[in-house]
C-alpha positions in Angstrom: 76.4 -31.1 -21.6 72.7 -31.7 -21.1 70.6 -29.0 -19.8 69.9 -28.7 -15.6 67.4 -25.7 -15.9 64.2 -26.6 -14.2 61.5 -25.5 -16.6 58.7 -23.7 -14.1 55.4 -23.2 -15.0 53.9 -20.0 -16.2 52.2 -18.3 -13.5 48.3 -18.4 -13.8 47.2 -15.9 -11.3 44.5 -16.3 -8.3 41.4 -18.3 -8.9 38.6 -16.5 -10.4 36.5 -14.0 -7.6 39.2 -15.1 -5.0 39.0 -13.4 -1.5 41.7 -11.2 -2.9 39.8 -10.2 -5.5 37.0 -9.8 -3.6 39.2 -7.5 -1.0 39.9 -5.1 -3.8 36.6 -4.4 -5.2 35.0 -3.8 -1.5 37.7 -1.3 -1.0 37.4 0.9 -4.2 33.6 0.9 -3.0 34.9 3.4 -0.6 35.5 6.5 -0.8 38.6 8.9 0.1 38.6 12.4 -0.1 40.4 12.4 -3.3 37.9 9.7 -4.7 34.8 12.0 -3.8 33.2 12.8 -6.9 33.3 9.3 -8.2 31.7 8.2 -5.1 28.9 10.6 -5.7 28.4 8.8 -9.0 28.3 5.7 -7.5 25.9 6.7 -5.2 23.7 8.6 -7.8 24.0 4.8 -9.4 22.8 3.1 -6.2 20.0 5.6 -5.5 18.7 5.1 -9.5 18.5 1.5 -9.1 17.1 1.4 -6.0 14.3 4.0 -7.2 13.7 2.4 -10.3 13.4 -0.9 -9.5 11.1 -0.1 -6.5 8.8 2.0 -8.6 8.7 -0.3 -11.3 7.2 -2.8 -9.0 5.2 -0.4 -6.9 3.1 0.4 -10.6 3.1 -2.5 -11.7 1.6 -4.0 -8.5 -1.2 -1.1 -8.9 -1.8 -1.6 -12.5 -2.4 -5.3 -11.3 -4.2 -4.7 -8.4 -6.5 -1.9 -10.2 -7.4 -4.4 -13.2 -7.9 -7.4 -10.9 -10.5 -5.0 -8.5 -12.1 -3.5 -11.7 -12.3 -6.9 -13.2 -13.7 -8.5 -10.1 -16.0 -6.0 -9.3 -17.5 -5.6 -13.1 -17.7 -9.5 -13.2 -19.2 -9.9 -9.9 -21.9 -7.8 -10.5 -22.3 -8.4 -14.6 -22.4 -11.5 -16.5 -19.4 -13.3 -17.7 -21.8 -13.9 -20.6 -25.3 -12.0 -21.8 -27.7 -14.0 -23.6 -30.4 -11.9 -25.6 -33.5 -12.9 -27.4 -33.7 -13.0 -31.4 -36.6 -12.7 -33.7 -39.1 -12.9 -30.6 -39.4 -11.9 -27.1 -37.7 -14.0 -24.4 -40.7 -15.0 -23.0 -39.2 -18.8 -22.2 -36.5 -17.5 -20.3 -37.2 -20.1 -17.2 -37.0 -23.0 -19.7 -33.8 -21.6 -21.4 -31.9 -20.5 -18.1 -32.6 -23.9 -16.7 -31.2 -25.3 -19.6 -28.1 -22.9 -19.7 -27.3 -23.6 -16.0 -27.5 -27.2 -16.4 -24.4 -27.0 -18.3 -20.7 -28.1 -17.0 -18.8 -24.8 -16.3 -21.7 -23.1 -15.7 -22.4 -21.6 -12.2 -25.6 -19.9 -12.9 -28.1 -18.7 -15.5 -30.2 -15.0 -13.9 -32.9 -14.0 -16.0 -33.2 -10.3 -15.2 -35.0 -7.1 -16.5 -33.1 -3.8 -17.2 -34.2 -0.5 -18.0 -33.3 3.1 -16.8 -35.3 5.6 -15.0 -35.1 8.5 -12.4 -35.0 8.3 -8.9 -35.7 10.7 -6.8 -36.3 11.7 -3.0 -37.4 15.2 -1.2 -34.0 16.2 -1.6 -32.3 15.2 -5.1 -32.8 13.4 -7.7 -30.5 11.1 -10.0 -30.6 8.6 -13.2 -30.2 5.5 -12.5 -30.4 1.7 -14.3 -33.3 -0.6 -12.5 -32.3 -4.2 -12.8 -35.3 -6.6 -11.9 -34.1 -9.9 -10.6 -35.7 -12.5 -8.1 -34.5 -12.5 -4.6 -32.9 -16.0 -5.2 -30.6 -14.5 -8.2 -29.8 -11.5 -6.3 -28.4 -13.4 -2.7 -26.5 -15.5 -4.8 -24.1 -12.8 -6.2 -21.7 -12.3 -3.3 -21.1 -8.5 -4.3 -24.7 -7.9 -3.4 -25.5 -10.3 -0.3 -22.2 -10.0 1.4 -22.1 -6.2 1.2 -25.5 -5.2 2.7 -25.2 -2.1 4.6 -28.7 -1.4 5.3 -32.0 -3.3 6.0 -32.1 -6.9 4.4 -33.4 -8.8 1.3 -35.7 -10.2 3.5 -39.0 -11.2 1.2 -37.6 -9.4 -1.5 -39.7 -11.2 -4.2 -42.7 -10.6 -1.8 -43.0 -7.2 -1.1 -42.1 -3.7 -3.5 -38.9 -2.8 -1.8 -35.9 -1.6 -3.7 -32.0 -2.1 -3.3 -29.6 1.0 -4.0 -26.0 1.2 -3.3 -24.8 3.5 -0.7 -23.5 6.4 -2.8 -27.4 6.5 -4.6 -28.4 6.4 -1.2 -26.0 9.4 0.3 -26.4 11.2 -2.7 -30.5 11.2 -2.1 -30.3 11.4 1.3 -32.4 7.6 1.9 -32.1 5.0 4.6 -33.4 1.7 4.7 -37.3 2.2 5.1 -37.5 5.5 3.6 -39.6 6.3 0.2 -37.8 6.5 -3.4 -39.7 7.7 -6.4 -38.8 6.0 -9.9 -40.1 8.2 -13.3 -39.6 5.7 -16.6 -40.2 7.4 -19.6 -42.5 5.3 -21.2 -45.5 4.5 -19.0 -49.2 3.6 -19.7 -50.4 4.2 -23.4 -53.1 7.0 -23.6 -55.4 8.4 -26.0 -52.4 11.6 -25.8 -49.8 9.3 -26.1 -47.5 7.0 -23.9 -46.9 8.9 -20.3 -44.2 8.4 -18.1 -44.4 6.1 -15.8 -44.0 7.7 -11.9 -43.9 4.9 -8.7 -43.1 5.6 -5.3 -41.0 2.6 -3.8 -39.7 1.3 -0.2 -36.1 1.6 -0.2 -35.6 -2.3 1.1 -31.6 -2.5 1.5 -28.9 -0.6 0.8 -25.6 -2.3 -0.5 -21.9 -1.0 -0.7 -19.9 -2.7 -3.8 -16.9 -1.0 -3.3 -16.7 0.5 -7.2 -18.3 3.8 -7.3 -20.4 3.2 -10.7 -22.3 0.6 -9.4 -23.0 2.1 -5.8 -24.4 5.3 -7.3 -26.4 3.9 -9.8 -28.0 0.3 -9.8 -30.9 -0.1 -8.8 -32.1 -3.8 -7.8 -36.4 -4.0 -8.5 -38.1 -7.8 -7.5 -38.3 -9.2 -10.9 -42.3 -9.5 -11.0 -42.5 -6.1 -10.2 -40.1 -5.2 -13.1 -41.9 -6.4 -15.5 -44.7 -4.6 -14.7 -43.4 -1.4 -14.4 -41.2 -1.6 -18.3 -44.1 -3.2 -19.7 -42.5 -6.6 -20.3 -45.1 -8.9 -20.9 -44.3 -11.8 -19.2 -40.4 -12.1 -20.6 -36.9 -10.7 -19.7 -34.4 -7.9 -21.5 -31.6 -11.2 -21.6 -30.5 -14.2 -19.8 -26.8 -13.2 -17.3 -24.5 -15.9 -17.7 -22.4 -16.7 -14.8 -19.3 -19.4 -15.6 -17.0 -21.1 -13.2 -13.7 -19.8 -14.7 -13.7 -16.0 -17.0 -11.2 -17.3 -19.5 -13.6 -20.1 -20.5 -16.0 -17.8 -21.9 -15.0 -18.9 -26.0 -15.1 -22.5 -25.2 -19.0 -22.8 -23.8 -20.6 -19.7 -26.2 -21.3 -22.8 -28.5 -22.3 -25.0 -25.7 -24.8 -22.3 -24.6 -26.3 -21.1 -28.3 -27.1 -24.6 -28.4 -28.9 -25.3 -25.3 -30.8 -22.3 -25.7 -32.6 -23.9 -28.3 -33.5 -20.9 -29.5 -32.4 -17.2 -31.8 -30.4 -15.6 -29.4 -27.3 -13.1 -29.4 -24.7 -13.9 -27.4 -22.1 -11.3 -26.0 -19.2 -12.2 -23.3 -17.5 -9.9 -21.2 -14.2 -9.5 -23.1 -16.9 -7.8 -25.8 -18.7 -5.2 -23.4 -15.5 -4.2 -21.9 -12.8 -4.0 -24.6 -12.0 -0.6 -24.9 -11.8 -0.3 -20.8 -9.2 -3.2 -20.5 -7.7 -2.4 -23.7 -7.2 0.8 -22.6 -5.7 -0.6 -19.4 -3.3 -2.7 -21.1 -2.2 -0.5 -23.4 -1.4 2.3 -20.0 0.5 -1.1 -18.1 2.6 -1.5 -21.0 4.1 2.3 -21.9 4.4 2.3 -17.7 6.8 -0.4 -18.0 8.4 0.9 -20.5 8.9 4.3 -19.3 9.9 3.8 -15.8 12.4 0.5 -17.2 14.4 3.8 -18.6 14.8 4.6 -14.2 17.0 1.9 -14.4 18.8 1.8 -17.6 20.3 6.0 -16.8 21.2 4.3 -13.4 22.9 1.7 -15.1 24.6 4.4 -17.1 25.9 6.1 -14.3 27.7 2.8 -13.2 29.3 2.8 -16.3 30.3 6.5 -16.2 31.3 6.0 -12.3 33.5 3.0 -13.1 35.4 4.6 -16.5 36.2 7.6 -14.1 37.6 4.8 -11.3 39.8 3.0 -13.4 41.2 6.5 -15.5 41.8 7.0 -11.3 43.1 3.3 -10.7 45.6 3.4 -13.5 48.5 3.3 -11.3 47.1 0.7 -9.3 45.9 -1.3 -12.1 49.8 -0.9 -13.6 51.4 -2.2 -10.3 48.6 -5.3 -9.6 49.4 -6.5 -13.2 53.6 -6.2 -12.8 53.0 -7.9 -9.4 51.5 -11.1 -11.2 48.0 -10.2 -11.4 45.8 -11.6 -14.8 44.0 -9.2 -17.3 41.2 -11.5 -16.4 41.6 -11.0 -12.2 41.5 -7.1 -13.1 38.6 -7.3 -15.0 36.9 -9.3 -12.1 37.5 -6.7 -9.9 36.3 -4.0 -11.3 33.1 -6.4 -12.6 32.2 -7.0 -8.8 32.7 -3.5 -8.0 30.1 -2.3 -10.6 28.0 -5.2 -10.1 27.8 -4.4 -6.4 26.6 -1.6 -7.2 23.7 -3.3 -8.9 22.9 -6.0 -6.9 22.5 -4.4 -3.7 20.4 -1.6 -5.5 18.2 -4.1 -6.7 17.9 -6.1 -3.7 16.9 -3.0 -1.5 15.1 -1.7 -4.5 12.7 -5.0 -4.4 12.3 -4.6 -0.4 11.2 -0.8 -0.8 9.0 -1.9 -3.1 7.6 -4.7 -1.5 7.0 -2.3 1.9 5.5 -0.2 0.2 2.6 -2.2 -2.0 1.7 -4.1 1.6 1.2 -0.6 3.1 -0.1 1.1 0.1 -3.5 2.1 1.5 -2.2 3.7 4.5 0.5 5.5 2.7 -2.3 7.0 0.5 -4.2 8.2 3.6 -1.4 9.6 5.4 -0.4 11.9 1.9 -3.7 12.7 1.5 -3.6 14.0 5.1 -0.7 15.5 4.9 -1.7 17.6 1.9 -5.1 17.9 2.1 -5.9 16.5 -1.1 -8.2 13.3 -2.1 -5.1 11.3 -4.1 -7.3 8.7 -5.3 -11.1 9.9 -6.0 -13.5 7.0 -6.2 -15.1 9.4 -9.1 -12.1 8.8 -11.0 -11.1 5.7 -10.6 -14.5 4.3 -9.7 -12.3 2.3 -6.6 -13.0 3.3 -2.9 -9.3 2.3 -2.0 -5.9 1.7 -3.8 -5.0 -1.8 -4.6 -2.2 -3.1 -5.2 -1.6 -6.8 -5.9 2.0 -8.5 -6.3 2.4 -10.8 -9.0 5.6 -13.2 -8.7 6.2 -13.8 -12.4 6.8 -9.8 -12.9 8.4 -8.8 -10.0 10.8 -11.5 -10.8 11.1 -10.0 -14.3 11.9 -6.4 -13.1 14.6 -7.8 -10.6 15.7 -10.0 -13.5 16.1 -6.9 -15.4 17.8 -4.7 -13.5 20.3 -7.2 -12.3 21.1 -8.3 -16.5 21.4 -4.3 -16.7 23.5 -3.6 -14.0 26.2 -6.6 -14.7 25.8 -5.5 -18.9 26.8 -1.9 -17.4 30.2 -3.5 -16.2 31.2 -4.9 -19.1 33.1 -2.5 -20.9 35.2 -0.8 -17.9 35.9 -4.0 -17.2 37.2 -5.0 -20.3 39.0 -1.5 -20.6 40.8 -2.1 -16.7 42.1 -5.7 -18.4 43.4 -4.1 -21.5 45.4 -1.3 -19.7 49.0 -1.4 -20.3 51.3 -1.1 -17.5 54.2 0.7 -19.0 51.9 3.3 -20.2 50.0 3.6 -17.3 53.6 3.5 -15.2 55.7 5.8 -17.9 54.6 8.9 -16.4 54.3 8.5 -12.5 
């Protein structure tokens, strides 16, 4: 007698993150009274991520912000590259710099004389370094020219007028016009030896950089007058190399020995400021590290929060599976529960931070007036504001992260909701 039954296929369950699915893992998101204490956790969870991920991008933003201000400001002011004489005085430093700025990449070559001295008014008095440079190399550094806060450059080459930055200036007590006394230590050469060297000087412009270094203690001297007043006879301390792009600066050193034509020493600004942006790097990098650990304990917790959920969901989990329900559908649900979690956390946690870096400079002003305090002294940090600058490639990194984290953190509940038997889970209700 041949066989009538009517094989039927093995039931395969709901298609993977199906509304019903989806249904389930929104509602163990909230809480009941009885459920309290794992909602807490979940909570703690949220709050983590949210934290960390917004403080990871706040810092980072900072740390960008500060090295790209420092950077700018040291660069705009400095050299990208500082040519100085060998074996003889650099007393054909027209010829040279002409020849140096001729070159492709190269934006400008400023001969310039540098020495320190004191200056001093009726009221204080304060080292500072005197840089003598013409009037046509000192307009064409925007840091300078686009930052004069008092009196003009005007005839600068013509006359024996002085700029100072604003902090020299407060700090002495001078305004545009008024008198400024420089003492060098080595003056005219007497029968008693070499005397200082005391001038009393206009104060022609005052300018405002922005870093407070610079502001309190550069000097700008008409480049004639300069090498009069340090004894340079008829030459320059170096040649300030101004390039088109900073990271170039190993490519054209050859370029530039050569048209030089000339002994001369060569140093580029990764040289004179290695240990500050070493030092910088080195702060950016164990930041990262230590506030990525924000995330990874909130990542914890949402593995803590879901083990405690399904010990809770047992019963539940028992009845979905002997109503037809896959290992793989419970471990779904329980993945977008936990990854919920995380997602959201990070989403908000990217839109604190975000808020917060565009407002940055308010936010310090309103602390600091709500405590009383200076939170970001220029003295310290040689700033006059906090900066903060955004950069794409890590902020997508951090919100990379957290996300990897959080969805790593569901794993293993997961995994352990699939593999729960429902007779042992049922044998004791």
């Amino acid at each position: 007698m041949a066989d009538t039954r009517i094989e039927r296929p093995e039931p395969t369950g709901t298609r993977p993150f199906s509304p019903f699915e989806w249904m389930l893992s929104l509602r163990y998101l909230r809480a009941r009274r009885k459920e309290g204490f794992i909602s807490v956790i979940a909570g703690f969870s949220f709050l983590g991520i949210v934290l960390g991920v917004a403080t990871l991008i706040i810092v980072m933003a900072v740390m960008n912000g500060f090295r790209q201000e420092l950077l700018g400001k040291i660069l705009g002011l400095n050299g990208h590259l500082l040519v100085q004489p060998m074996e003889s005085p650099l007393t054909d430093y027209v010829a040279v710099a002409q020849r140096i700025a001729a070159l492709k990449g190269v934006r400008q070559a400023v001969p310039l004389v540098e020495g320190q001295a004191l200056a001093s008014s009726a009221y204080n008095a304060s080292g500072v370094l005197v840089r003598g440079m013409s009037e046509k190399d000192l307009r064409s550094l925007p840091s300078i020219a686009q930052n004069i806060r008092g009196g003009s450059l005007e005839n600068f080459d013509a006359g024996q007028g002085l700029a100072i930055g604003r902090r020299l200036a407060d700090q002495l007590s001078l305004r545009a016009g008024d008198n400024i006394t420089l003492v060098a230590p080595r003056g005219a050469v007497t029968p008693m030896g070499t005397s200082p060297r005391i001038k009393v000087y206009k104060v022609a412009a005052v300018f405002e950089i922005g870093m407070s270094e610079y502001d309190g203690a550069f000097v700008f001297m008409p480049l004639p007058e300069a090498q009069a007043y340090f004894n340079r006879q008829n030459d320059v301390n170096a040649i300030e190399v101004y390039i088109d792009n900073p990271d170039d600066v190993a490519e054209l050193r050859p370029a530039i020995i050569a048209a030089a034509e000339r002994p001369v020493y060569v140093v580029d600004w990764r040289q004179r400021n290695a240990t500050f942006f070493n030092a910088l790097q080195v702060e950016r990098n164990v930041m990262f590290l230590i506030l990525t650990l924000i995330v990874l304990v909130a990542a914890l917790n949402i593995v803590s929060g879901l083990i405690m959920l399904v010990k809770d969901k047992g019963h539940d989990i028992a009845v979905l599976r002997t109503m037809g329900a896959t290992q793989g559908a419970v471990m779904r649900i329980f993945l977008i529960t936990g990854a919920s979690i995380g997602v959201v956390g990070t989403l908000v946690g990217l839109l604190l931070g975000v808020v917060v870096c565009l407002n940055i400079e308010e936010i310090r002003r309103f602390i600091s007036w709500l405590t009383s305090t200076e939170l970001f002294s220029p003295e310290l940090y040689y700033l006059s504001k906090l900066p903060a600058q955004m950069n794409v490639g890590e902020t997508s990194s951090v919100v990379m992260m957290a996300l990897v984290l959080s969805l790593l953190a569901t794993l293993y509940p997961s995994w352990r909701a699939a593999r729960l038997d429902p007779v042992e889970a049922l044998r004791y209700e």
